[in-house]
Gaussian input, Z-matrix of N, CA and C with variables (Angstrom, degrees):
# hf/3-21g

backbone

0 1
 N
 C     1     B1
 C     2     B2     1     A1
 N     3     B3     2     A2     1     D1
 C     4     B4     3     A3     2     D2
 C     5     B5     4     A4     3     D3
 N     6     B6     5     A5     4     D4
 C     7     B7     6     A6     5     D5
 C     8     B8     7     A7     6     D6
 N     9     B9     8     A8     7     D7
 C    10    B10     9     A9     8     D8
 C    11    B11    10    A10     9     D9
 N    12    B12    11    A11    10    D10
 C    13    B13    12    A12    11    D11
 C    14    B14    13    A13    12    D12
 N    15    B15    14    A14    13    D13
 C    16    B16    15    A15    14    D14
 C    17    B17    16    A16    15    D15
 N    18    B18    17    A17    16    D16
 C    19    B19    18    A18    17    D17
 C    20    B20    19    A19    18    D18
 N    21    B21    20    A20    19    D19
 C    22    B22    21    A21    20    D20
 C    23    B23    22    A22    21    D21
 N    24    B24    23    A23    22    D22
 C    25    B25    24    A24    23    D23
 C    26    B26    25    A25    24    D24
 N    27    B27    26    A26    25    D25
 C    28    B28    27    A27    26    D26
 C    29    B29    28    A28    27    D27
 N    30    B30    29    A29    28    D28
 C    31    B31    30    A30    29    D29
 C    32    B32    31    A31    30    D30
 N    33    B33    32    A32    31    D31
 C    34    B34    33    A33    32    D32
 C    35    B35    34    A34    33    D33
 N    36    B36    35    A35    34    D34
 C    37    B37    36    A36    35    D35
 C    38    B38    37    A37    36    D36
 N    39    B39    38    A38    37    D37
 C    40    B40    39    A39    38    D38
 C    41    B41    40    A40    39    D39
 N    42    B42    41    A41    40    D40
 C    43    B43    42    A42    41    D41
 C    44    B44    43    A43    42    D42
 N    45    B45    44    A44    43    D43
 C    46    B46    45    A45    44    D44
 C    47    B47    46    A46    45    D45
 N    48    B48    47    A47    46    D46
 C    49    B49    48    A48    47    D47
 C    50    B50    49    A49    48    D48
 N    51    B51    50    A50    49    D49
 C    52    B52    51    A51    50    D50
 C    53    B53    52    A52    51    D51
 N    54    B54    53    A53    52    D52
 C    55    B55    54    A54    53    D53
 C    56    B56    55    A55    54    D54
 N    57    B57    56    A56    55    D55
 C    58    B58    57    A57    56    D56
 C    59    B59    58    A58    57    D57
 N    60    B60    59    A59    58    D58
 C    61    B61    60    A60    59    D59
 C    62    B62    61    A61    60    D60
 N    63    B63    62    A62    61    D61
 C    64    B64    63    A63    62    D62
 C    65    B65    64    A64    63    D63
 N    66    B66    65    A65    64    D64
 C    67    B67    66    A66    65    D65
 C    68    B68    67    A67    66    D66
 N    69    B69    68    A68    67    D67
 C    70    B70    69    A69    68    D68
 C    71    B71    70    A70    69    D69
 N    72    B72    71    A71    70    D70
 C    73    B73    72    A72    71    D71
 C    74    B74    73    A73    72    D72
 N    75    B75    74    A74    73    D73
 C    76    B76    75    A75    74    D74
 C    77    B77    76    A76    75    D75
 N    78    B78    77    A77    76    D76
 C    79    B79    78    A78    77    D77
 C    80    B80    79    A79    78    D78
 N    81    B81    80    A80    79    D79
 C    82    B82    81    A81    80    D80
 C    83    B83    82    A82    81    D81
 N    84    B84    83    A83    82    D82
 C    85    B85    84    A84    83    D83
 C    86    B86    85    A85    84    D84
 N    87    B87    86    A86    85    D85
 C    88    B88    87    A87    86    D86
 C    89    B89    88    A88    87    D87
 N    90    B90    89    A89    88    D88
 C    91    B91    90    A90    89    D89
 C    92    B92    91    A91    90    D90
 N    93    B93    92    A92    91    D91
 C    94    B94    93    A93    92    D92
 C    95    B95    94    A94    93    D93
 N    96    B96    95    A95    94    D94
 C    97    B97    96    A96    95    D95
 C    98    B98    97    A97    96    D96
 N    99    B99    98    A98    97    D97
 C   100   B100    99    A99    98    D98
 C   101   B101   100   A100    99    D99
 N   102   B102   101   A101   100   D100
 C   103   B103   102   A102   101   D101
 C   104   B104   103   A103   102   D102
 N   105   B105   104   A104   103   D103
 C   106   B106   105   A105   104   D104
 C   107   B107   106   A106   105   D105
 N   108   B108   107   A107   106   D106
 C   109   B109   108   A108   107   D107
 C   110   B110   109   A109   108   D108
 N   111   B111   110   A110   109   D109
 C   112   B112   111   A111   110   D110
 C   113   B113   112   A112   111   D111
 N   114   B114   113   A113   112   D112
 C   115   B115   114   A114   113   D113
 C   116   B116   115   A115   114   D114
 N   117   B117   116   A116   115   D115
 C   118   B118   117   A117   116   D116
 C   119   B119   118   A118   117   D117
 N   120   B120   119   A119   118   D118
 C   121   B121   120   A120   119   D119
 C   122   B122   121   A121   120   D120
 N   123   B123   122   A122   121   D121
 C   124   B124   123   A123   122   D122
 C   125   B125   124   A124   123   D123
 N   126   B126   125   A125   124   D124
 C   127   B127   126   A126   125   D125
 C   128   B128   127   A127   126   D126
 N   129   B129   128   A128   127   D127
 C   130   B130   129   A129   128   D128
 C   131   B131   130   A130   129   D129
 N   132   B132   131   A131   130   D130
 C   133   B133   132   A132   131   D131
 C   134   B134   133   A133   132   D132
 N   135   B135   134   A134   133   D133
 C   136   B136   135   A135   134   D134
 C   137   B137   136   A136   135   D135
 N   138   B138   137   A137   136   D136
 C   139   B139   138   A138   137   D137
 C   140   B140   139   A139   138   D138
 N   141   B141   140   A140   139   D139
 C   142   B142   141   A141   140   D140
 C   143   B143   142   A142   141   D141
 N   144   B144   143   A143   142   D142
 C   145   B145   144   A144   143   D143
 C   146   B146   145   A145   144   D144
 N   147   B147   146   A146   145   D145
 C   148   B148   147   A147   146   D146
 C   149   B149   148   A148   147   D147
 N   150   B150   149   A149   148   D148
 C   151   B151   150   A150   149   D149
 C   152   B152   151   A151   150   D150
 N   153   B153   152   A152   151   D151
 C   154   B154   153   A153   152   D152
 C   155   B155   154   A154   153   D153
 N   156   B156   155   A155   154   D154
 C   157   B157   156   A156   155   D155
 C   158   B158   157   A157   156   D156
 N   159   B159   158   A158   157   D157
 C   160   B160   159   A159   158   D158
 C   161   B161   160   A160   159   D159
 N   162   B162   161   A161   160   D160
 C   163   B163   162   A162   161   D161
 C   164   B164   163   A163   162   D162
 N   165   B165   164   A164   163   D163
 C   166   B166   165   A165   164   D164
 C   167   B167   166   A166   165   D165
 N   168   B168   167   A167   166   D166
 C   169   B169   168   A168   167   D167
 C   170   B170   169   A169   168   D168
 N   171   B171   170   A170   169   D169
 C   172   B172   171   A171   170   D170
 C   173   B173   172   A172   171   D171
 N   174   B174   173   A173   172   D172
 C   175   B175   174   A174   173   D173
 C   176   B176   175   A175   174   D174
 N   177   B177   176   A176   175   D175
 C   178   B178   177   A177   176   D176
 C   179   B179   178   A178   177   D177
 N   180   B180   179   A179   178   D178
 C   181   B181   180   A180   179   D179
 C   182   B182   181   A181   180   D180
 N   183   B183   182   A182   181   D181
 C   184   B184   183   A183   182   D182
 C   185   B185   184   A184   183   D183
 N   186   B186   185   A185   184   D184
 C   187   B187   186   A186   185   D185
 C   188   B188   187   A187   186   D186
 N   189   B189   188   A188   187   D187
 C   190   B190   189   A189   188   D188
 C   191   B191   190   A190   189   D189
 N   192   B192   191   A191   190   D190
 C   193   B193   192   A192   191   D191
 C   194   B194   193   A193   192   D192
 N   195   B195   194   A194   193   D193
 C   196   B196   195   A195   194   D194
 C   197   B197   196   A196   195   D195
 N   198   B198   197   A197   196   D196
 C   199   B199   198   A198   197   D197
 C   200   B200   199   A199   198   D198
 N   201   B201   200   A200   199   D199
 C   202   B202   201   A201   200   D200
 C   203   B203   202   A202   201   D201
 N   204   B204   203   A203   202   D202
 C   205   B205   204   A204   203   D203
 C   206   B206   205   A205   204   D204
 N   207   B207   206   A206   205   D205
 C   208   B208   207   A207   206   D206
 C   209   B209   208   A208   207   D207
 N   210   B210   209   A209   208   D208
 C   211   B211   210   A210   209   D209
 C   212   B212   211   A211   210   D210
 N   213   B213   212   A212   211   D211
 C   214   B214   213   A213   212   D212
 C   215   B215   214   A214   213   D213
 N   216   B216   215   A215   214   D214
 C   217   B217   216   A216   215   D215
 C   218   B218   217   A217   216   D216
 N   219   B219   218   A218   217   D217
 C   220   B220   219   A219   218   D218
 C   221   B221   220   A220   219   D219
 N   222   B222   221   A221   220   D220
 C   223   B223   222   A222   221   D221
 C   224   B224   223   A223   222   D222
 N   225   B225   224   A224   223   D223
 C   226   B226   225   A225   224   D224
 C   227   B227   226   A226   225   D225
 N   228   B228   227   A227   226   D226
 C   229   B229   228   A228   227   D227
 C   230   B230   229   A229   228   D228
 N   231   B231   230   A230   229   D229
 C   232   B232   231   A231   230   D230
 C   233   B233   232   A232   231   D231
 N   234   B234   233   A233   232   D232
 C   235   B235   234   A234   233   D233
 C   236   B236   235   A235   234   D234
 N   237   B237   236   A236   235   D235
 C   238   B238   237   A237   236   D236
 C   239   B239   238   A238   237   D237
 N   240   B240   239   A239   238   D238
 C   241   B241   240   A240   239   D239
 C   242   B242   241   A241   240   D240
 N   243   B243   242   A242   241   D241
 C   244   B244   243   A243   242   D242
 C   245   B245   244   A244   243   D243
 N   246   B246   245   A245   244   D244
 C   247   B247   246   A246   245   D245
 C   248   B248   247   A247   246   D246
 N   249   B249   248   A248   247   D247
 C   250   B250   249   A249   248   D248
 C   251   B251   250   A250   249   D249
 N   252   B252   251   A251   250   D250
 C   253   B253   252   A252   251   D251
 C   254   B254   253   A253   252   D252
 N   255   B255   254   A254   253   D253
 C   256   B256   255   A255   254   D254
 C   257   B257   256   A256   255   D255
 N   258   B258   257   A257   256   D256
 C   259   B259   258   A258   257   D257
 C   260   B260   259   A259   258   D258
 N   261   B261   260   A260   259   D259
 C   262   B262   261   A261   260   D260
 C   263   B263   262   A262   261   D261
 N   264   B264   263   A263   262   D262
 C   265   B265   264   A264   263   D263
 C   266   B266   265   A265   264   D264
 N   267   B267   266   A266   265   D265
 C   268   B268   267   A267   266   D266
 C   269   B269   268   A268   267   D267
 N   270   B270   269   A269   268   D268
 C   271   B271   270   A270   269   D269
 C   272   B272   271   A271   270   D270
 N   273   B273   272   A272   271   D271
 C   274   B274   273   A273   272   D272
 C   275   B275   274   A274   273   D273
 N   276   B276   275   A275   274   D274
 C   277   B277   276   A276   275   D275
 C   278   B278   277   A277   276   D276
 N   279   B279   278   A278   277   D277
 C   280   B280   279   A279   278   D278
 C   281   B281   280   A280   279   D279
 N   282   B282   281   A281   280   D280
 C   283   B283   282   A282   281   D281
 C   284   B284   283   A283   282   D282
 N   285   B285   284   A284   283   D283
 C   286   B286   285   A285   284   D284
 C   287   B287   286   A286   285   D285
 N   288   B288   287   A287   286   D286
 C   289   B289   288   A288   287   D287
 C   290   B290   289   A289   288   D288
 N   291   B291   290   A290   289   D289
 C   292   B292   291   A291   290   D290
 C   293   B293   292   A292   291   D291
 N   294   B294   293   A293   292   D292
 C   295   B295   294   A294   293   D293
 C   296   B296   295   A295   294   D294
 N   297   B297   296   A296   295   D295
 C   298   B298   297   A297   296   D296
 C   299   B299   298   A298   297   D297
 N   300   B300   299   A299   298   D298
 C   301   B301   300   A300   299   D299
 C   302   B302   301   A301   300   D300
 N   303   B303   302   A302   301   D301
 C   304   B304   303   A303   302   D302
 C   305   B305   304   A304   303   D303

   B1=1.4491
   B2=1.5201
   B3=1.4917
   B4=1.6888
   B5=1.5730
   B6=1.3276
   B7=1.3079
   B8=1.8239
   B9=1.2526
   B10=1.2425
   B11=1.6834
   B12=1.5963
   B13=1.4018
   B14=1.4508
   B15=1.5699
   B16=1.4523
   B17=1.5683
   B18=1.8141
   B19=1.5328
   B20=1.8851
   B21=1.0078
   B22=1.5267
   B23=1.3497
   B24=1.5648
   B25=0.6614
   B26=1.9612
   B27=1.6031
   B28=1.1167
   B29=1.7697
   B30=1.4648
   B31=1.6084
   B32=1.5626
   B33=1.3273
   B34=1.7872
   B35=2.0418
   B36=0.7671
   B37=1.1601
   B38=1.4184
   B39=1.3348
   B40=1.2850
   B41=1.1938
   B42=1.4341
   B43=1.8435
   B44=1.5445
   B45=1.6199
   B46=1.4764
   B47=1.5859
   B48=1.7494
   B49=2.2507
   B50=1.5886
   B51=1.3443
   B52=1.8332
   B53=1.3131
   B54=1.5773
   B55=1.1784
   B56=1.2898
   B57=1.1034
   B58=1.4342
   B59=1.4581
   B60=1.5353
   B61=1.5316
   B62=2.1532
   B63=1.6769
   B64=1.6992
   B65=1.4808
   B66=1.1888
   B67=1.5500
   B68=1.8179
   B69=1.4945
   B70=1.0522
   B71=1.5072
   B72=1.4502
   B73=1.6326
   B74=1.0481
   B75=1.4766
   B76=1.5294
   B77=1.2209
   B78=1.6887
   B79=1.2311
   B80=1.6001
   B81=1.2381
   B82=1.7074
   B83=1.7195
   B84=1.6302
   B85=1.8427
   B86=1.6590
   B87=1.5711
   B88=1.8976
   B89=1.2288
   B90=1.4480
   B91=1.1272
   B92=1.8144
   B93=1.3297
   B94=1.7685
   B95=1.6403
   B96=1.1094
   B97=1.4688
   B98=1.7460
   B99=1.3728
   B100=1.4355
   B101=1.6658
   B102=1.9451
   B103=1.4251
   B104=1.3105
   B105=1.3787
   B106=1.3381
   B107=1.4172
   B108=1.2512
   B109=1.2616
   B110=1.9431
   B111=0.9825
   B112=1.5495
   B113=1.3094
   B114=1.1303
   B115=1.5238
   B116=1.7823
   B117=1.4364
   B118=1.1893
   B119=1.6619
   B120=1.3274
   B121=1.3262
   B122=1.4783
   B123=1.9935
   B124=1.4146
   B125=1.7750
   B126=1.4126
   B127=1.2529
   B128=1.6873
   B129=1.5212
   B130=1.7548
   B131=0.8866
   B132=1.5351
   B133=1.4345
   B134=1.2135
   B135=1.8860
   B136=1.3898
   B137=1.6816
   B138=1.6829
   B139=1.2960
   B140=1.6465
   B141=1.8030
   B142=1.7639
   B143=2.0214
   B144=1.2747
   B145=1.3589
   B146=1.1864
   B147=1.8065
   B148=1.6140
   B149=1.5250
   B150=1.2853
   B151=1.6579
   B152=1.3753
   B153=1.6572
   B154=1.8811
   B155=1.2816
   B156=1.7751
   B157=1.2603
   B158=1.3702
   B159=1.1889
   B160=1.1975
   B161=1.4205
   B162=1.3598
   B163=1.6350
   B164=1.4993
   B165=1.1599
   B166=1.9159
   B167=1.2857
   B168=1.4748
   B169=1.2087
   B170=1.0762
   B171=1.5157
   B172=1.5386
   B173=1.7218
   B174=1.2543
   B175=1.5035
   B176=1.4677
   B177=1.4159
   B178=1.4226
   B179=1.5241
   B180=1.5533
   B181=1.6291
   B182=2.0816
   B183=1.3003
   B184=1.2801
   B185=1.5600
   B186=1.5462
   B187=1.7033
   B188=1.8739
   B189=1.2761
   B190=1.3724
   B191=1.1990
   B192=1.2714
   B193=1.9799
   B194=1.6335
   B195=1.4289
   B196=1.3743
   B197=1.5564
   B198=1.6366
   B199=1.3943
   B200=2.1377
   B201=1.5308
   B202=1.3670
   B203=1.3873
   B204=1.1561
   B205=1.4223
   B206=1.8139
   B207=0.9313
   B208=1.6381
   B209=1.7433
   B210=1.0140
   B211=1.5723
   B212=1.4955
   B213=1.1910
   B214=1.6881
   B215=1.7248
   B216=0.7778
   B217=1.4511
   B218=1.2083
   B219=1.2612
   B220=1.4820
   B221=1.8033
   B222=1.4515
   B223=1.4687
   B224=1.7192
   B225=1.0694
   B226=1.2615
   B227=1.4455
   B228=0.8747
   B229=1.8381
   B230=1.3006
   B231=1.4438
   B232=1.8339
   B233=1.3252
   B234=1.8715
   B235=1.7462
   B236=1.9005
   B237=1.5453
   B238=1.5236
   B239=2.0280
   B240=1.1575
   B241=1.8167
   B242=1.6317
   B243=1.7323
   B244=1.5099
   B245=1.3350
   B246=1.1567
   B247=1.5106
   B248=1.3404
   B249=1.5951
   B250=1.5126
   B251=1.6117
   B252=1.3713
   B253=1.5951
   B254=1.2278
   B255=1.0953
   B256=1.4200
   B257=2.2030
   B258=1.6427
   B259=1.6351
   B260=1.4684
   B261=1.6419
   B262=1.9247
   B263=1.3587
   B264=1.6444
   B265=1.6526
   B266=1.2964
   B267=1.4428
   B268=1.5486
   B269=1.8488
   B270=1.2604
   B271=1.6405
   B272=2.0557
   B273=1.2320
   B274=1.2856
   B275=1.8028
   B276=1.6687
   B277=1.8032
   B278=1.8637
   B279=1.2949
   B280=1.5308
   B281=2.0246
   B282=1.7276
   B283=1.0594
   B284=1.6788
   B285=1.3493
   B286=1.1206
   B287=2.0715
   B288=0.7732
   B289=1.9162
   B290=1.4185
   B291=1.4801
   B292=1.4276
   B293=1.4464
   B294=1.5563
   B295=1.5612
   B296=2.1223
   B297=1.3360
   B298=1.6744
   B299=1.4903
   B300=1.7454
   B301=1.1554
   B302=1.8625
   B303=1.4234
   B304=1.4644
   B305=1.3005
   A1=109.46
   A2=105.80
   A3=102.94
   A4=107.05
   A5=118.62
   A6=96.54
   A7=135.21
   A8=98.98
   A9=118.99
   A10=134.56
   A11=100.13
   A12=121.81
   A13=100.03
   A14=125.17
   A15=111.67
   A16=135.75
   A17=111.56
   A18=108.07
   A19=86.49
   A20=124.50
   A21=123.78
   A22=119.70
   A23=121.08
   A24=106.55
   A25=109.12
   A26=118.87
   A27=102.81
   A28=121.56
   A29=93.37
   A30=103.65
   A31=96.67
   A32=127.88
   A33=133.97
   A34=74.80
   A35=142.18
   A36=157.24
   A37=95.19
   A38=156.25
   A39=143.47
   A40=121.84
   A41=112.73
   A42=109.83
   A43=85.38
   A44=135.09
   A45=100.25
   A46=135.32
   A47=91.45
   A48=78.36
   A49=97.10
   A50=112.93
   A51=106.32
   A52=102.01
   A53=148.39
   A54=129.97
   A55=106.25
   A56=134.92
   A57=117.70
   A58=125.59
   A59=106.22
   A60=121.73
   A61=97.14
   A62=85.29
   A63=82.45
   A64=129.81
   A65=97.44
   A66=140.62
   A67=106.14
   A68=104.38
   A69=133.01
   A70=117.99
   A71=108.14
   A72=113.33
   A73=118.85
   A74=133.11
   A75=132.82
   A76=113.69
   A77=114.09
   A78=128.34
   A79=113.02
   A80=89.37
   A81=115.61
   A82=124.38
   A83=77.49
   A84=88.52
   A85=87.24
   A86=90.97
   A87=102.58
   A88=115.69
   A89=136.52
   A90=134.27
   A91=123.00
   A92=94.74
   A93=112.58
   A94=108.19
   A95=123.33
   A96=122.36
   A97=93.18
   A98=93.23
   A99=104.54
   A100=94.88
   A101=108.65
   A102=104.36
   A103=115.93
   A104=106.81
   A105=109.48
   A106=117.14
   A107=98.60
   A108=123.16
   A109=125.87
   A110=133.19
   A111=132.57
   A112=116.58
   A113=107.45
   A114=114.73
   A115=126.39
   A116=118.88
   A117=122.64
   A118=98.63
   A119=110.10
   A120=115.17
   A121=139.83
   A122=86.28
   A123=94.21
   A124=93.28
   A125=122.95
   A126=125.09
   A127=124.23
   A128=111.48
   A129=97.38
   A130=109.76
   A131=102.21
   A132=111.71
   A133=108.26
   A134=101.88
   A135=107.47
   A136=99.94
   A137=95.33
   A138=93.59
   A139=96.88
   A140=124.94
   A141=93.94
   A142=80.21
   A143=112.55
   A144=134.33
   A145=109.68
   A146=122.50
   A147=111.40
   A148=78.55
   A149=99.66
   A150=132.99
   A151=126.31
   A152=92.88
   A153=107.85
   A154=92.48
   A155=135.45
   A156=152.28
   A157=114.45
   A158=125.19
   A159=115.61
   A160=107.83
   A161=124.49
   A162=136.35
   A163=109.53
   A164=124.12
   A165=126.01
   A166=93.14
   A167=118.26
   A168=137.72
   A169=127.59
   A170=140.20
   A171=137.50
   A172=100.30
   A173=103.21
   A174=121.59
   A175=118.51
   A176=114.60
   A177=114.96
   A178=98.59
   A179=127.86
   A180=92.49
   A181=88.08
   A182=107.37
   A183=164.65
   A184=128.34
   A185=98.46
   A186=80.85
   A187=96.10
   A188=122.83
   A189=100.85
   A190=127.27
   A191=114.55
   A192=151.41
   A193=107.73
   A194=127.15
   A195=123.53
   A196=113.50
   A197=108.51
   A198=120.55
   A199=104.72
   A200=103.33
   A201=117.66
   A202=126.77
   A203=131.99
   A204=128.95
   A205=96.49
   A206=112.33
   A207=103.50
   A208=96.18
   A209=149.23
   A210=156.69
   A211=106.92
   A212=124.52
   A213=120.40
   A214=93.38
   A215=123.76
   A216=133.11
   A217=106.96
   A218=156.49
   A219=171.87
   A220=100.87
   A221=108.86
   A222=107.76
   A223=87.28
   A224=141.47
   A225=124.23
   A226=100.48
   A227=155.75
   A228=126.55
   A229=115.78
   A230=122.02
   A231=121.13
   A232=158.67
   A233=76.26
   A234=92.89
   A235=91.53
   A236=105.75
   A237=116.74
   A238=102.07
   A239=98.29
   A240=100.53
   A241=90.77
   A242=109.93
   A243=128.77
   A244=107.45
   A245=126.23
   A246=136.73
   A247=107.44
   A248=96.20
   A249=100.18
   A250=105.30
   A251=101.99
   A252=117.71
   A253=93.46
   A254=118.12
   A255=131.70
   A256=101.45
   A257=89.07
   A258=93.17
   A259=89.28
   A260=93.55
   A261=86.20
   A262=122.54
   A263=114.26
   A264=120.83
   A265=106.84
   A266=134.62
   A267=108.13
   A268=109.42
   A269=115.08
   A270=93.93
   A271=76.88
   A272=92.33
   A273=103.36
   A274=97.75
   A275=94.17
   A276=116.51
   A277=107.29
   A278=87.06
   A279=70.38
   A280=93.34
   A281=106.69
   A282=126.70
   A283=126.55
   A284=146.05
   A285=128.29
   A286=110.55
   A287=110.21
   A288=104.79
   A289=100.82
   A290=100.70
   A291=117.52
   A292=84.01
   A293=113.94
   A294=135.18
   A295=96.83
   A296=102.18
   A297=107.66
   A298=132.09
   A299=114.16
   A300=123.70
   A301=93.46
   A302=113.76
   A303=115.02
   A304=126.32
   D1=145.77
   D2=179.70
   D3=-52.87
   D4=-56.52
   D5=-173.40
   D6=-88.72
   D7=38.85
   D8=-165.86
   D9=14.86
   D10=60.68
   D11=-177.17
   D12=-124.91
   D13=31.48
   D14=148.87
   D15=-6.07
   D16=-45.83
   D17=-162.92
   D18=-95.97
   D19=36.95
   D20=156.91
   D21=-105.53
   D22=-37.78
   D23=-135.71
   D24=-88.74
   D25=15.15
   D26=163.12
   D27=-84.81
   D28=-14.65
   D29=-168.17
   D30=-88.70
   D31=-7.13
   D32=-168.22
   D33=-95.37
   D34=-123.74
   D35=176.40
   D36=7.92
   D37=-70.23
   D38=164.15
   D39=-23.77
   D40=-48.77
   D41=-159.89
   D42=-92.31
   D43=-73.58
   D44=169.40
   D45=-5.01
   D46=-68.12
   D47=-169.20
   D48=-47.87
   D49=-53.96
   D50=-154.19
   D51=-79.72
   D52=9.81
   D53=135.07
   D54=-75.40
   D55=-37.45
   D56=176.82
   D57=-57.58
   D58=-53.10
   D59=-177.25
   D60=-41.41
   D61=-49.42
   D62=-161.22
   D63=-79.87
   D64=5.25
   D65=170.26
   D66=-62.53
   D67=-77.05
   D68=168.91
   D69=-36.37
   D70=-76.78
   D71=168.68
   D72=-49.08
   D73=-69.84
   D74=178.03
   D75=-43.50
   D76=-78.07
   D77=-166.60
   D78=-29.50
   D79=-77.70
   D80=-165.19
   D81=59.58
   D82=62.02
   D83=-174.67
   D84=-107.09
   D85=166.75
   D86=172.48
   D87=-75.17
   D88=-27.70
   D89=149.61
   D90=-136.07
   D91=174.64
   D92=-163.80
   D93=-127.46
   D94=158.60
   D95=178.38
   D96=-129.92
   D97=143.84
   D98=-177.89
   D99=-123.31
   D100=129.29
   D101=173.10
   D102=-140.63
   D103=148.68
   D104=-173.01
   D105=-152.35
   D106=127.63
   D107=-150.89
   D108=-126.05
   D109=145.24
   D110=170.22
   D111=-119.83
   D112=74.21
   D113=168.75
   D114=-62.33
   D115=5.08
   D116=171.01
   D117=-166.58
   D118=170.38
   D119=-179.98
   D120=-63.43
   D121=-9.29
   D122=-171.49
   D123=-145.91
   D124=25.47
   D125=149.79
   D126=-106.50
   D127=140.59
   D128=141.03
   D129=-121.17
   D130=167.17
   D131=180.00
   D132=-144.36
   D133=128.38
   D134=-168.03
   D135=-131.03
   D136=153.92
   D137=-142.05
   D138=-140.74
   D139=145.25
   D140=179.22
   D141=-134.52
   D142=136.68
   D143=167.86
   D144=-85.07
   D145=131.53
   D146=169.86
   D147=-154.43
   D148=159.50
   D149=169.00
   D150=-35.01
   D151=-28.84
   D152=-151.35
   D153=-91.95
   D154=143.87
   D155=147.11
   D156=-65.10
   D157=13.62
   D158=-168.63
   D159=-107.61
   D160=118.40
   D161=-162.96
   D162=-69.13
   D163=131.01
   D164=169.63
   D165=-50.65
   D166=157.51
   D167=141.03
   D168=-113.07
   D169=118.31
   D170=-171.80
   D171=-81.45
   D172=111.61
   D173=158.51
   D174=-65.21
   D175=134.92
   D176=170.87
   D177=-130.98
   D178=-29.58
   D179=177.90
   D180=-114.06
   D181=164.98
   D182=-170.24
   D183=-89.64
   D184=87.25
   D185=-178.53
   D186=-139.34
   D187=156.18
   D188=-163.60
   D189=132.45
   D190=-159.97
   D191=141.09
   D192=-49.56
   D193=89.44
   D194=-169.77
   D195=-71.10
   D196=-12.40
   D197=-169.80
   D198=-99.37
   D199=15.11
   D200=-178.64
   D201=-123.70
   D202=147.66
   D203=156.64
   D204=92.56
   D205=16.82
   D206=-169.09
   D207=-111.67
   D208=7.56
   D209=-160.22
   D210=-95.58
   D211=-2.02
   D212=171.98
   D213=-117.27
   D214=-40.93
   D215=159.78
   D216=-41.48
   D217=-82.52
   D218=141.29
   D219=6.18
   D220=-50.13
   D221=-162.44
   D222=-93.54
   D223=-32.27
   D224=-177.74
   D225=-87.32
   D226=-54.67
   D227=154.75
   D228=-17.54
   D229=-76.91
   D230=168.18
   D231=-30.79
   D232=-31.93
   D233=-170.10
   D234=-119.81
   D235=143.67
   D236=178.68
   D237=-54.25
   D238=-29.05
   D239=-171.95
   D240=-163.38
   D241=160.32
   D242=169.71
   D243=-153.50
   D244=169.14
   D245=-173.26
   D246=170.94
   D247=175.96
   D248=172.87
   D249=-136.79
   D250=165.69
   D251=-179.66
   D252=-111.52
   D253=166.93
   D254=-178.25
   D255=-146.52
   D256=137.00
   D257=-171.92
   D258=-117.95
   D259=-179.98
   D260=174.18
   D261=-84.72
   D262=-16.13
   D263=157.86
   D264=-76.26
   D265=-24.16
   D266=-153.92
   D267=-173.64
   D268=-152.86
   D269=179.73
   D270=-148.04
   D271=167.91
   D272=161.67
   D273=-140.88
   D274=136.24
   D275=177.44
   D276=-98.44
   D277=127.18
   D278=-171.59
   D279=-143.92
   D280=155.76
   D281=172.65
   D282=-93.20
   D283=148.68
   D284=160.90
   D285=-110.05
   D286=155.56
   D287=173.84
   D288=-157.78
   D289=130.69
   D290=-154.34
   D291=-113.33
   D292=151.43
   D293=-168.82
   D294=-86.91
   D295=-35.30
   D296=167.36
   D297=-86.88
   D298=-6.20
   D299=145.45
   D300=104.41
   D301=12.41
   D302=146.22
   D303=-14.44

């Protein structure tokens, strides 16, 4: 890979889908921006923009659809840190994954 972080790239592709997926479900805008980014030599940072003000919440207990609600959970296992920004249209959720396992 150009930026030679091979041992990311199954855990880069995880936190994408489930920022995306959760993008999708919550949000429910017509479209989403997907970003991705290297803000240092040994981070990426991937990131999904939507319309909606409405903040993730990381779930820890479970009641339900056992195959649901687990996608902020998933990226905070994966990613060294996650958060969100918030704009005055919209928020962007975003992951970081460090090449040293930060």
């Amino acid at each position: 890979m150009a930026w030679r972080m091979d041992g990311l790239v199954e855990d880069a592709v995880t936190v994408a889908s489930e920022l995306v997926a959760n993008s999708v479900e919550y949000a429910r805008c017509a479209s989403i921006r997907v970003i991705v980014g290297r803000p240092t030599a040994n981070m990426v940072r991937l990131g999904v923009v939507d319309r909606s003000k409405v903040l993730p919440i990381l779930r820890t207990e479970f009641t339900g659809d056992p195959l649901r609600g687990r996608g902020l959970l998933i990226v905070d296992r994966l990613t060294a840190r996650w958060g969100t920004e918030l704009y005055p249209w919209g928020k962007q959720v975003w992951g970081e994954l460090w090449v040293d396992g930060r």
